[in-house]
N, C-alpha and C positions, 0 to 999 in steps of 0.2 A: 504493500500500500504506500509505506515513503518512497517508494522507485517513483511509483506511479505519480505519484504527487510532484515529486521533483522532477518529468519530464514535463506534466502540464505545466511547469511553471515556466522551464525553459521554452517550451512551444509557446507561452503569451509573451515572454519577452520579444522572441523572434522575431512573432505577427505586429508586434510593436513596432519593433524595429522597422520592418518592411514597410506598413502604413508613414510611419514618419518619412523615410529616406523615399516614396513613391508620393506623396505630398509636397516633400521638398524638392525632388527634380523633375514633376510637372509642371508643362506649362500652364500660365493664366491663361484665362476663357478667352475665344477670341472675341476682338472688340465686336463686330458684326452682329454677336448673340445679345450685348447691351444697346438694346431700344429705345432706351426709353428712363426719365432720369430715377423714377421709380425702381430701379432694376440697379440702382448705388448705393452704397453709405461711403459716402467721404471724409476724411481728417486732415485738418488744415492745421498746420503748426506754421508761427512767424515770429520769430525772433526779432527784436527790434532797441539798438538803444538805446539808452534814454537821453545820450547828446545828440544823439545824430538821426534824425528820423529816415533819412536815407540810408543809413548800414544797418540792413537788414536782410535776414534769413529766411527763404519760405520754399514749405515744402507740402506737397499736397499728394496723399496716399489713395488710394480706390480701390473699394472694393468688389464681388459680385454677391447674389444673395445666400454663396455658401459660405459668404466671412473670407473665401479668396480672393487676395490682392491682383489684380490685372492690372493694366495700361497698355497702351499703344501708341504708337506714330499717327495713328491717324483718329488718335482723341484726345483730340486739344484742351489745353485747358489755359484760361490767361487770366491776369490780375491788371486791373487797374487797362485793360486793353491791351496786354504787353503777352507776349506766347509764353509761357511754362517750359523749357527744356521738357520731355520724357527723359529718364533715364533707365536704367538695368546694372543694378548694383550686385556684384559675382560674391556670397558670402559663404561661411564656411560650409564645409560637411552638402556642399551643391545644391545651397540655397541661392536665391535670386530674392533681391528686392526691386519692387517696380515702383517709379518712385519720379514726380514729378515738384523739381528742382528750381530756383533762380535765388540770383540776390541785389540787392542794392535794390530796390523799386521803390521808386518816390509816390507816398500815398495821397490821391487826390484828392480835395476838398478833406482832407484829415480821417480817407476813409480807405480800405484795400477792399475794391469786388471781385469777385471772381467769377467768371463765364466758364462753360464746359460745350465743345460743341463732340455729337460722339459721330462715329464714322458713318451713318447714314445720313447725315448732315444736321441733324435736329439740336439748336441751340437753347441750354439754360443756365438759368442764371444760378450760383452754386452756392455763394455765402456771400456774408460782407462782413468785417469787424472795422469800429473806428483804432487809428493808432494812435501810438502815446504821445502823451505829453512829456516834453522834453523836460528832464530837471539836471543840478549841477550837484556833484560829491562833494562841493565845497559846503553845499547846507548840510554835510552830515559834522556835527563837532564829536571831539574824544579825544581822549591820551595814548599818541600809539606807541608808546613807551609809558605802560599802566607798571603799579604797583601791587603786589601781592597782598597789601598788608592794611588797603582803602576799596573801598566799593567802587564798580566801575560801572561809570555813566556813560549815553550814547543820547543828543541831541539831535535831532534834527527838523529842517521846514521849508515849504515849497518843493517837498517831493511828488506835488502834484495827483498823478496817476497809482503810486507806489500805495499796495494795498498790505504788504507780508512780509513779514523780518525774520529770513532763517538764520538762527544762531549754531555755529561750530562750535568746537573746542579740539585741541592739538595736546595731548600730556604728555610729562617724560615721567616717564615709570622708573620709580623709586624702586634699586634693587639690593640687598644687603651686603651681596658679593663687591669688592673693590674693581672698578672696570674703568680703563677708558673713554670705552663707547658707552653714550648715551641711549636710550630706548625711547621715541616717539612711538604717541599711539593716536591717531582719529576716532573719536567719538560722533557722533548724531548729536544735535543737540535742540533746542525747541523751535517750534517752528509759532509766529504772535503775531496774528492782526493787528493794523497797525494803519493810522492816519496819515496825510501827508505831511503833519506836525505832532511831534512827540518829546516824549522823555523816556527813555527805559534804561534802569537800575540790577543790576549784575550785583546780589549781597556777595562779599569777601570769602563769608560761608560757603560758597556755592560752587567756588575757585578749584575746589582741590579736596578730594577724599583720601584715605589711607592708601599710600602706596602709591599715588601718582601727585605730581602738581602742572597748577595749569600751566602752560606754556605758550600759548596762540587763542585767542580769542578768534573767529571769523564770523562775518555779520553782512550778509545779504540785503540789501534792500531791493524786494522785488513789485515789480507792476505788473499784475494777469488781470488781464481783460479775456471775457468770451462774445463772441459776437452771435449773427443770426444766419442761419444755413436753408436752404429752400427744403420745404416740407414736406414737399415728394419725395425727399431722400428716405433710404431705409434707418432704423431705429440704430442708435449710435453714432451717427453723422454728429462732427465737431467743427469749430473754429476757435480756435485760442492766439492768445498774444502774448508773448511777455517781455519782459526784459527787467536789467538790474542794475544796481550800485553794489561790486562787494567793494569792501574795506575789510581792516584785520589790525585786531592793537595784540604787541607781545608784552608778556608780563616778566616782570623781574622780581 
């Protein structure tokens, strides 16, 4: 009965195997079979930052109604009236990403649209988000040479768009053995809604538990915006925005 057992189990790994690796080196549908805009869910990511509303990242995925990423040559997609590169991204293990590309695009009236036309010629119109509002890291105040041994403050205003403060931490682990070499370690650290004008307070307490001290504070100021995507698409269709300020103060 254990034989038995342990060859079914090798046989589901196998059948695993093969479903994956026959997934991953199939091709997407071809375009011709997408009709209709009904027949997509699309994800729009744009990168954008917050000096320069012209250095910007966009990339816009598609899929078909089995959750399969497609694209083609001859399904265009543009922003702002401007074409999308396609591309065909070769990734490991003889995956493919499909994957429509550009950058720098200057957003009109403070707005990015995006049009899709698919290879039978039927044009629609695919999402729209407004972009950011431009702010300066000079409104961010703090000590980036902080002390161990005071509480550490973070100032800032007129970060305009900026909705989310991810906080890091960097420690060097306290070890008993005599060494040389030092030991850095990355933490996660909280993640704080957040106005375009605040005050947020770091207690000294919070710096350092046994066995490590802080070393790096890092402190994201971010701006996500989500916009509005055509309603024909299928369920899961996105558009987002974001961009950020980091900074970083080291402690002594």
């Amino acid at each position: 009965m254990k034989k038995d057992s342990s060859v079914l189990v090798k046989l589901s790994i196998f059948l695993c195997c093969l479903y994956f690796l026959f997934n991953s080196c199939s091709e997407p549908i071809p375009a011709s079979k997408v009709t209709d805009i009904s027949d997509i869910k699309a994800v729009v990511d744009i990168y954008q930052t917050l000096t320069d509303e012209n250095d910007n990242s966009i990339s816009v995925s598609l899929y078909d109604r089995k959750g399969k990423m497609f694209g083609n040559d001859s399904v265009n997609v543009t922003v702002n009236g401007k074409k999308i590169e396609y591309k065909i991204i070769q990734g490991l293990y003889y995956t493919k990403t499909y994957l429509y590309h550009t950058e720098k695009i200057a957003p009109e009236n403070n707005q990015y649209e995006f049009q899709i036309q698919l290879a039978n010629g039927k044009k629609f119109f695919l999402g729209s988000v407004p972009s950011l509002k431009l702010s300066s890291s000079r409104n961010i105040i703090y000590d980036e040479e902080a002390s161990l041994n005071n509480d550490f403050s973070i100032q800032w205003s007129g970060l305009h768009d900026v909705n989310v403060l991810y906080l890091s931490k960097t420690v060097k682990v306290n070890t008993r053995e005599k060494s040389n070499v030092e030991t850095f370690m990355e933490q996660p650290g909280d993640t704080i809604k957040i106005g375009p004008a605040g005050t947020y307070t770091l207690k000294k307490e919070k710096f350092s538990k046994p066995g490590e001290t802080l070393d790096i504070l890092g402190f994201e100021f971010t701006a996500e915006k989500t916009g509005t995507m055509n309603p024909q698409l299928l369920n899961g269709s996105s558009i987002t925005i974001n961009g950020n300020h980091d900074e970083q103060a080291n402690f002594k």
